[in-house]
Jmol script that loads the backbone (N, CA, C; Angstrom):
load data "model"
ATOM      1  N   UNK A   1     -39.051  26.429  13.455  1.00  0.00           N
ATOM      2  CA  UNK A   1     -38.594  26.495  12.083  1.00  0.00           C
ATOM      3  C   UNK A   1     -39.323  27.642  11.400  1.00  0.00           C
ATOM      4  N   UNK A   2     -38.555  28.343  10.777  1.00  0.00           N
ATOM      5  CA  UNK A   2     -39.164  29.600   9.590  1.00  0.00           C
ATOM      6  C   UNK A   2     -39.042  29.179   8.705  1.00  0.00           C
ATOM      7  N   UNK A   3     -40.744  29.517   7.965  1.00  0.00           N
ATOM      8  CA  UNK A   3     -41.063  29.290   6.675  1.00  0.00           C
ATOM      9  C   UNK A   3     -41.648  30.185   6.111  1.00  0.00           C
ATOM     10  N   UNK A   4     -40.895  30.422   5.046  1.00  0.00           N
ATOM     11  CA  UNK A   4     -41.182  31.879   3.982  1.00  0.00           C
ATOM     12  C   UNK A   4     -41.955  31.772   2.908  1.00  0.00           C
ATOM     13  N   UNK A   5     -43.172  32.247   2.737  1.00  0.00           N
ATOM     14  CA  UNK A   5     -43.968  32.171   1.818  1.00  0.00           C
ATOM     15  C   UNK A   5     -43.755  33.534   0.873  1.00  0.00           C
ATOM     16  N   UNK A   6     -43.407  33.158  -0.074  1.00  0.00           N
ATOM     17  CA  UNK A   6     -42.733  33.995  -1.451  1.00  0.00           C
ATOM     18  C   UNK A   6     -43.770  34.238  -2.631  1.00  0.00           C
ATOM     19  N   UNK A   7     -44.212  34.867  -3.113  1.00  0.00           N
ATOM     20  CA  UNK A   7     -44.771  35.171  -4.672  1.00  0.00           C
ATOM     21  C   UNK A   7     -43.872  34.605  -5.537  1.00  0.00           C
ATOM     22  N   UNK A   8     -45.196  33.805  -6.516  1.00  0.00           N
ATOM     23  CA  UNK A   8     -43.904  33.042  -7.409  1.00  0.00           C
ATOM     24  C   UNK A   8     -43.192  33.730  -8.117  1.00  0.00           C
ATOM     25  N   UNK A   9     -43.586  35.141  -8.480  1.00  0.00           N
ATOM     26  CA  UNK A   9     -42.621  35.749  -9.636  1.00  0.00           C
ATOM     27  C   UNK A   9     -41.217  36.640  -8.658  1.00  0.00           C
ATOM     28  N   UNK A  10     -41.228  35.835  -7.807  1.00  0.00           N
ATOM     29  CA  UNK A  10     -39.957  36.612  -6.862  1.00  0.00           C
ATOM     30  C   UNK A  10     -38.283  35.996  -7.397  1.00  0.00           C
ATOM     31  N   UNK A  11     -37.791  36.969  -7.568  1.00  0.00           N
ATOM     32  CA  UNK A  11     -36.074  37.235  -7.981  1.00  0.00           C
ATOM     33  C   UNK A  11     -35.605  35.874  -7.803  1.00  0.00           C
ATOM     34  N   UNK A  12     -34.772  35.175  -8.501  1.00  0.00           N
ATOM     35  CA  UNK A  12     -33.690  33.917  -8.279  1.00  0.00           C
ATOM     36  C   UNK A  12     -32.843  34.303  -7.260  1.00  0.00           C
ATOM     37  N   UNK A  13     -32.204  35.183  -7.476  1.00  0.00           N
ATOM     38  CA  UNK A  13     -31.653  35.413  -6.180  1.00  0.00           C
ATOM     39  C   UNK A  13     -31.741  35.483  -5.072  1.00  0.00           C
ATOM     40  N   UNK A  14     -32.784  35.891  -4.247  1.00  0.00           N
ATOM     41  CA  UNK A  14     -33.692  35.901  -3.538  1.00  0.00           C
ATOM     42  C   UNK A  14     -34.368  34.625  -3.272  1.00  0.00           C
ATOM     43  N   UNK A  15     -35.010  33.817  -4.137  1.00  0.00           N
ATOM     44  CA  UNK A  15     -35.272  32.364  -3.492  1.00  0.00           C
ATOM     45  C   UNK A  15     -33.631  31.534  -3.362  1.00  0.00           C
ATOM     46  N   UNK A  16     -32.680  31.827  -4.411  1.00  0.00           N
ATOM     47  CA  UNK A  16     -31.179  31.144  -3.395  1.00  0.00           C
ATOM     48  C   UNK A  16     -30.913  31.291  -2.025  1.00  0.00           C
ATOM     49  N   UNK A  17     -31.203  32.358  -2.024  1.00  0.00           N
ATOM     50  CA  UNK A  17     -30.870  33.310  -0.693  1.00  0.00           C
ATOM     51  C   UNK A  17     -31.949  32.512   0.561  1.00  0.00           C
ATOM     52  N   UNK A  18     -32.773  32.681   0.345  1.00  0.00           N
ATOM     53  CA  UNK A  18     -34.061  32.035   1.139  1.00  0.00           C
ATOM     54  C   UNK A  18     -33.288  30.247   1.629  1.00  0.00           C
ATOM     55  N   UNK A  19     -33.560  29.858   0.102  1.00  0.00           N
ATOM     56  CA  UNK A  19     -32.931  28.200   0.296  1.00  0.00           C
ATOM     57  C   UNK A  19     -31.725  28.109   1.324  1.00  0.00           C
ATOM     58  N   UNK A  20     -31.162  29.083   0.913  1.00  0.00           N
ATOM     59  CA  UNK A  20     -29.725  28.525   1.723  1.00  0.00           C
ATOM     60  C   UNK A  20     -29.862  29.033   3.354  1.00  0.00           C
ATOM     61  N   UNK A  21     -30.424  30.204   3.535  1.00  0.00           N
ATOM     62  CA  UNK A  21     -30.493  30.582   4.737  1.00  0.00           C
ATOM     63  C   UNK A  21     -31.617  29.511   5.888  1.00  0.00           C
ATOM     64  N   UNK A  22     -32.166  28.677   5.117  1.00  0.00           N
ATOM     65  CA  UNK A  22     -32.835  27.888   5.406  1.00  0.00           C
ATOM     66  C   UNK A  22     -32.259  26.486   6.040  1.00  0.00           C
ATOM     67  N   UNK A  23     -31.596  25.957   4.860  1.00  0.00           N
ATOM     68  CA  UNK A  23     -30.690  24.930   5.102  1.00  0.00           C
ATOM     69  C   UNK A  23     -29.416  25.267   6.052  1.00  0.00           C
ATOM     70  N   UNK A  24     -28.766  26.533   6.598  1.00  0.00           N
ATOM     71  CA  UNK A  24     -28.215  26.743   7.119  1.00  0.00           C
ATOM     72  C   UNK A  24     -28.520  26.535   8.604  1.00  0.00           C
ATOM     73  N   UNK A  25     -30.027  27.293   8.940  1.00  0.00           N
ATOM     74  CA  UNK A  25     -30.647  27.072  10.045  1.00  0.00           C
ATOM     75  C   UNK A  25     -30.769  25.400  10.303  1.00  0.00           C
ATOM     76  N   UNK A  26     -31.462  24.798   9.847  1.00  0.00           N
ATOM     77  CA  UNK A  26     -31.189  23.283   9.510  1.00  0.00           C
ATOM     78  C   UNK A  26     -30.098  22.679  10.106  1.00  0.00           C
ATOM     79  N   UNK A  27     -28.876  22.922   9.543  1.00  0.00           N
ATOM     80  CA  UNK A  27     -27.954  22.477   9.707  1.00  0.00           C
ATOM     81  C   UNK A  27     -27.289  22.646  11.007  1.00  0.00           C
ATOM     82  N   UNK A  28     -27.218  23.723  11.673  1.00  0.00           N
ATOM     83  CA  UNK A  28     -26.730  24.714  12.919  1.00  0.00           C
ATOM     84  C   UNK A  28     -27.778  24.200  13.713  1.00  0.00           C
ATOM     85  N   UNK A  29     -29.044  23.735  13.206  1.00  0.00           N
ATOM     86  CA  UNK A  29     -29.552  23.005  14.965  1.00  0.00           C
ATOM     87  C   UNK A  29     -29.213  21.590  14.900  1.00  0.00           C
ATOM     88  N   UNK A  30     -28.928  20.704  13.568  1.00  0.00           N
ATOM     89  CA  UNK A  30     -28.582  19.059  14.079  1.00  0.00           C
ATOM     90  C   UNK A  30     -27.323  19.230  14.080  1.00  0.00           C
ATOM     91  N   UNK A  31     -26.492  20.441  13.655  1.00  0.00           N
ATOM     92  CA  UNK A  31     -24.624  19.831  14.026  1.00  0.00           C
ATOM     93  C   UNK A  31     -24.198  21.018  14.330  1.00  0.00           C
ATOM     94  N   UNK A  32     -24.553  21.456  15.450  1.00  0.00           N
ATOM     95  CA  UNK A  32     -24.065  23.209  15.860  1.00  0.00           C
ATOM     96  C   UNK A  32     -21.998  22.773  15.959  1.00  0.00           C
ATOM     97  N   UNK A  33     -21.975  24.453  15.527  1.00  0.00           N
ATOM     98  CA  UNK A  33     -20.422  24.501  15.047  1.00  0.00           C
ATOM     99  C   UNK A  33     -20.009  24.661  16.564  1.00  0.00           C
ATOM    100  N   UNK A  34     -18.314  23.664  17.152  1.00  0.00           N
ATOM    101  CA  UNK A  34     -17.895  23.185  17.686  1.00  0.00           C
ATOM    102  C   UNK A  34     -16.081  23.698  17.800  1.00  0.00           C
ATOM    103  N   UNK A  35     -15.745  24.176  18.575  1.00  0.00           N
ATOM    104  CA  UNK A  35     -14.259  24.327  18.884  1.00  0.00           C
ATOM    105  C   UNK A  35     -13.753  22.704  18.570  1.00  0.00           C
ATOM    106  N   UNK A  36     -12.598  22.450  17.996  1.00  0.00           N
ATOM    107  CA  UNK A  36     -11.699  21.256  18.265  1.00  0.00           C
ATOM    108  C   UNK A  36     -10.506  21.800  18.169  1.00  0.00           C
ATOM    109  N   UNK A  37      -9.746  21.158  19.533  1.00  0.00           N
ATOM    110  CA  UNK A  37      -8.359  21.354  19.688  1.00  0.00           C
ATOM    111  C   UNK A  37      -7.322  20.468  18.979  1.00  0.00           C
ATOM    112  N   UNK A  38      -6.283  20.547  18.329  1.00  0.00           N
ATOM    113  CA  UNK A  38      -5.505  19.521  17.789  1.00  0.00           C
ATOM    114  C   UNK A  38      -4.244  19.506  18.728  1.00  0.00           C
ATOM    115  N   UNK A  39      -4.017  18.256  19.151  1.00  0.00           N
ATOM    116  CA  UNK A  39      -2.808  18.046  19.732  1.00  0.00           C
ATOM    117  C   UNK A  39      -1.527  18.668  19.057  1.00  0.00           C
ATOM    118  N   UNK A  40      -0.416  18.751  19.749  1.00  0.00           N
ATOM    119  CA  UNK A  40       0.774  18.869  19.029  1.00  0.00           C
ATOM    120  C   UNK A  40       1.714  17.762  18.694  1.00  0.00           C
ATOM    121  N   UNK A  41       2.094  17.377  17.385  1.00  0.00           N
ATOM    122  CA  UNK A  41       2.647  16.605  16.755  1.00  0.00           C
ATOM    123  C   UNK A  41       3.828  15.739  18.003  1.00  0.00           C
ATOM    124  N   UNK A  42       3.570  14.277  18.632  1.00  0.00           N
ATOM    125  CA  UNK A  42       4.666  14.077  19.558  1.00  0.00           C
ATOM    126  C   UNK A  42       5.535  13.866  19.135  1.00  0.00           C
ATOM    127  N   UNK A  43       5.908  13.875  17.816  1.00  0.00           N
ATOM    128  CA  UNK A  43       7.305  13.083  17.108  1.00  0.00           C
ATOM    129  C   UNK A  43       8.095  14.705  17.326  1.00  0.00           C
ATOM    130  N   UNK A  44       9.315  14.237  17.092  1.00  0.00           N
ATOM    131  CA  UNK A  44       9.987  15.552  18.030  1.00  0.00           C
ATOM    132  C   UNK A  44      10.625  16.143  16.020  1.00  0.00           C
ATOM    133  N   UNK A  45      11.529  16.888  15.881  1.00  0.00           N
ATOM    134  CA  UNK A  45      11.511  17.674  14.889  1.00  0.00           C
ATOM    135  C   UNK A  45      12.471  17.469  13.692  1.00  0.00           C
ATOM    136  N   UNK A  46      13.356  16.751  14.490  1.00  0.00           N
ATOM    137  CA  UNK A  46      14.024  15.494  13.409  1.00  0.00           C
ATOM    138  C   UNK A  46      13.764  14.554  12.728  1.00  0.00           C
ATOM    139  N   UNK A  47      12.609  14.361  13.469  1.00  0.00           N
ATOM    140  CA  UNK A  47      11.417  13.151  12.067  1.00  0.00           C
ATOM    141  C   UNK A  47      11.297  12.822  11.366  1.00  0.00           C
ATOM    142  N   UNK A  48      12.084  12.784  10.219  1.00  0.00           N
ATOM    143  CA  UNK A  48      12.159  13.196   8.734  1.00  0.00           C
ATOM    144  C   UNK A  48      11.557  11.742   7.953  1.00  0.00           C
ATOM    145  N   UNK A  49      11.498  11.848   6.919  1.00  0.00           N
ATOM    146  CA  UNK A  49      11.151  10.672   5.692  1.00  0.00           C
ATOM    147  C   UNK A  49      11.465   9.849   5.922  1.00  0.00           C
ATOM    148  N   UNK A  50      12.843   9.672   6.253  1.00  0.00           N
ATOM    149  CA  UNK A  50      14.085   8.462   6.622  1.00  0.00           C
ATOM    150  C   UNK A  50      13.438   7.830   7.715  1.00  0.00           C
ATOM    151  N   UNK A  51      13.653   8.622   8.734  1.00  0.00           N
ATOM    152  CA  UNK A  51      12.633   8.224   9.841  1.00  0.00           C
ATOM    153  C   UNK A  51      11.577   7.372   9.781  1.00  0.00           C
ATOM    154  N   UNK A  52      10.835   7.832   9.349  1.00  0.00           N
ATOM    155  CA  UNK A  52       8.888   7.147   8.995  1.00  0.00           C
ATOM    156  C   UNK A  52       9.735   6.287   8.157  1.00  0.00           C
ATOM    157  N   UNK A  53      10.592   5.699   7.368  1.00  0.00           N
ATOM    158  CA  UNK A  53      10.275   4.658   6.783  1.00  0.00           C
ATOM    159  C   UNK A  53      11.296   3.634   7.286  1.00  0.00           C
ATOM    160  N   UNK A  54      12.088   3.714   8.120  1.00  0.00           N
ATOM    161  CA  UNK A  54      12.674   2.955   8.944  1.00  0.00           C
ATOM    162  C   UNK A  54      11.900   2.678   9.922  1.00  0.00           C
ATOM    163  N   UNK A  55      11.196   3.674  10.501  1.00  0.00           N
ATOM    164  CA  UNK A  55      10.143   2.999  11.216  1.00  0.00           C
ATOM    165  C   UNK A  55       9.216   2.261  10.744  1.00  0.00           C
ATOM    166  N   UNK A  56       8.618   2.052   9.535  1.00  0.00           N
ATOM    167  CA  UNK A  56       7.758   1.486   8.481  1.00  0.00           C
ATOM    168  C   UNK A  56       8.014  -0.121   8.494  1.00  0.00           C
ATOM    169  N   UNK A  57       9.495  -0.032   8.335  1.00  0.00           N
ATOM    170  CA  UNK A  57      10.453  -1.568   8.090  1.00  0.00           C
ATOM    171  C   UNK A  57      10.749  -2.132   9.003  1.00  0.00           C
ATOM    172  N   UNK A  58      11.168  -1.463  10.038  1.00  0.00           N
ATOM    173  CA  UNK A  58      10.587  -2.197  11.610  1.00  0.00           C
ATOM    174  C   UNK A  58       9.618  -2.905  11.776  1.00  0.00           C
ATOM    175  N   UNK A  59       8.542  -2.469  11.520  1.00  0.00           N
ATOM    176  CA  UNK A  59       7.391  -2.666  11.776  1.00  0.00           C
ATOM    177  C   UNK A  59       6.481  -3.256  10.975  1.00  0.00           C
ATOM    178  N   UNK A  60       7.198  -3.771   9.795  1.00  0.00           N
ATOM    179  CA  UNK A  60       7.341  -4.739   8.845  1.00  0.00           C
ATOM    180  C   UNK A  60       8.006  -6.486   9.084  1.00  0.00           C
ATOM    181  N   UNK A  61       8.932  -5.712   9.448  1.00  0.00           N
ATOM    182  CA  UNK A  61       9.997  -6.692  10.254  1.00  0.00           C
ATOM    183  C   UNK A  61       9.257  -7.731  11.198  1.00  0.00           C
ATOM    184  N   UNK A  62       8.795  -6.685  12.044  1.00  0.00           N
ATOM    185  CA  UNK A  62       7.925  -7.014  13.322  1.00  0.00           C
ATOM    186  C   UNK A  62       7.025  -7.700  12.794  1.00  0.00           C
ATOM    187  N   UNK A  63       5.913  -7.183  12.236  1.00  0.00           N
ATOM    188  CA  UNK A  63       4.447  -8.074  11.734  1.00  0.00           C
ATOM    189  C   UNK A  63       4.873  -9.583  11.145  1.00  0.00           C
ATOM    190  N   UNK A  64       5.584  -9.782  10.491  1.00  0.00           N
ATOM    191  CA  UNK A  64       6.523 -10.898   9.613  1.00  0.00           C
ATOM    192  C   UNK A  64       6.904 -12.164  10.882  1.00  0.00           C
ATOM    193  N   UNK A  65       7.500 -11.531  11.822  1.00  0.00           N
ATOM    194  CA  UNK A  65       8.209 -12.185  12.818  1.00  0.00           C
ATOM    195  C   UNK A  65       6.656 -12.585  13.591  1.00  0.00           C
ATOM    196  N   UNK A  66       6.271 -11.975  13.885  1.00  0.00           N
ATOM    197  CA  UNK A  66       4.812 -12.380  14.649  1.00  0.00           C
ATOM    198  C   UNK A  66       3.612 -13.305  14.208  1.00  0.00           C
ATOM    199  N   UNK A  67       3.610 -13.207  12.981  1.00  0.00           N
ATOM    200  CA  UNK A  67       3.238 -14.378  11.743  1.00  0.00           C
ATOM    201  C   UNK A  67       3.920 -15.734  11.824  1.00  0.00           C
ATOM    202  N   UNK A  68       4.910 -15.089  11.556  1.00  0.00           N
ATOM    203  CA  UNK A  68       5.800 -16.740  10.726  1.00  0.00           C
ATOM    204  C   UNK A  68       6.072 -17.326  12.425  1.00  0.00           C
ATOM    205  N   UNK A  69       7.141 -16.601  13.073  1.00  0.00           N
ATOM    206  CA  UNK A  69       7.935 -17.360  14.897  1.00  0.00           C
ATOM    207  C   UNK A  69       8.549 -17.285  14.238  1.00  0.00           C
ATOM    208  N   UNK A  70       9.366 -17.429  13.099  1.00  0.00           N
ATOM    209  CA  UNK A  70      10.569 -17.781  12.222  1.00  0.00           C
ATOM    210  C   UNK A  70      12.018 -17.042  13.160  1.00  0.00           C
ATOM    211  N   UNK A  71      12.914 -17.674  13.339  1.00  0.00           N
ATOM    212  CA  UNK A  71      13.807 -17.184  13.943  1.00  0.00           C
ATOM    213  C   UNK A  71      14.695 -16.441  13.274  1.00  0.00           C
ATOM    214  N   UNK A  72      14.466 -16.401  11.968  1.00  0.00           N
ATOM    215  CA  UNK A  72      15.598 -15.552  10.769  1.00  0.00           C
ATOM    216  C   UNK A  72      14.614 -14.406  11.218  1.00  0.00           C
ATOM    217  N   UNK A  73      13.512 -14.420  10.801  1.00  0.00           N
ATOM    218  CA  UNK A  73      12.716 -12.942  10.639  1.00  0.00           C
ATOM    219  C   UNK A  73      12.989 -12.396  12.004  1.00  0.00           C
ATOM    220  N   UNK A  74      12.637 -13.087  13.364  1.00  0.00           N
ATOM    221  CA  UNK A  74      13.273 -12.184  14.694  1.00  0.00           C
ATOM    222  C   UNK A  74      14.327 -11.612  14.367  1.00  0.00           C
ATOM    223  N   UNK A  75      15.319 -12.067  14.095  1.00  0.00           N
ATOM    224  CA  UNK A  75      16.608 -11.540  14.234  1.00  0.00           C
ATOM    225  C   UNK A  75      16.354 -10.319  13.094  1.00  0.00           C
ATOM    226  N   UNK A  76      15.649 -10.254  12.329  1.00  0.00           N
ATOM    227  CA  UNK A  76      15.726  -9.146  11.309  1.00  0.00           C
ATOM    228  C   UNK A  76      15.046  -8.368  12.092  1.00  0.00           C
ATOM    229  N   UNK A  77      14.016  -8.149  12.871  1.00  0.00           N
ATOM    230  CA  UNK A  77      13.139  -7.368  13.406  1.00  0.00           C
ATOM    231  C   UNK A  77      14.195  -6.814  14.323  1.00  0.00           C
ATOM    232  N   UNK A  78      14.581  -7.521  15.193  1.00  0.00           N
ATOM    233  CA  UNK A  78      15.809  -7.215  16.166  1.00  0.00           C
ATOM    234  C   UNK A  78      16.836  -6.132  15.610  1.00  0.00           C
ATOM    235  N   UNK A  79      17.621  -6.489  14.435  1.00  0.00           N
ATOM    236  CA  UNK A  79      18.380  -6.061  13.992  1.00  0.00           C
ATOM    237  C   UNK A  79      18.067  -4.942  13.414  1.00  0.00           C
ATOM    238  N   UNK A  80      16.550  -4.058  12.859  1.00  0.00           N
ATOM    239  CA  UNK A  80      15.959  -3.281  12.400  1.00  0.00           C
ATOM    240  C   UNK A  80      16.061  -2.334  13.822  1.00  0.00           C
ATOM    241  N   UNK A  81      15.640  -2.754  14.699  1.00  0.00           N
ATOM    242  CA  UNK A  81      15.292  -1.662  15.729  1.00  0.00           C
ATOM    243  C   UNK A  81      16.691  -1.163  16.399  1.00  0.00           C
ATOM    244  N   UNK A  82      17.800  -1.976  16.021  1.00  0.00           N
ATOM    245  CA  UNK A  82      18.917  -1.175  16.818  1.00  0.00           C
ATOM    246  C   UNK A  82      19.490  -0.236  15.658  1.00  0.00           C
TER     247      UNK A  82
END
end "model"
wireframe off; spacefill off
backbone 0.3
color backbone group
């Protein structure tokens, strides 16, 4: 670790400068900077709003039916996914 011993009547700017180059070092040895790859989106390109929220109500449908056994709500879950 570097530590800079400064005269107190030294520039503000200059002790910012110090501080931060400090905390930077700091930082870069407990969380050194890292490549991350992001997958590509699997939903294909027709996807739209409509989509996600029909899928939403499905899956609404679904949770409901899995709760209750209720045989009305199956058939709604059923009837959602075709």
């Amino acid at each position: 670790m570097r530590y800079v011993n400064l005269p107190p009547d030294t520039n503000v700017d200059i002790l910012f400068d110090t501080y931060d180059n400090v905390l930077c070092d700091i930082a870069d040895r407990l969380a050194p900077l890292h490549t991350v790859e992001r997958r590509k989106d699997r939903r294909a390109p027709w996807f739209d709003a409509d989509c996600r929220e029909a899928r939403c109500e499905c899956r609404r449908y679904e949770r409901r039916y899995w709760k209750s056994g209720s045989v009305v709500e199956g058939r709604q879950w059923v009837d959602a996914t075709r």
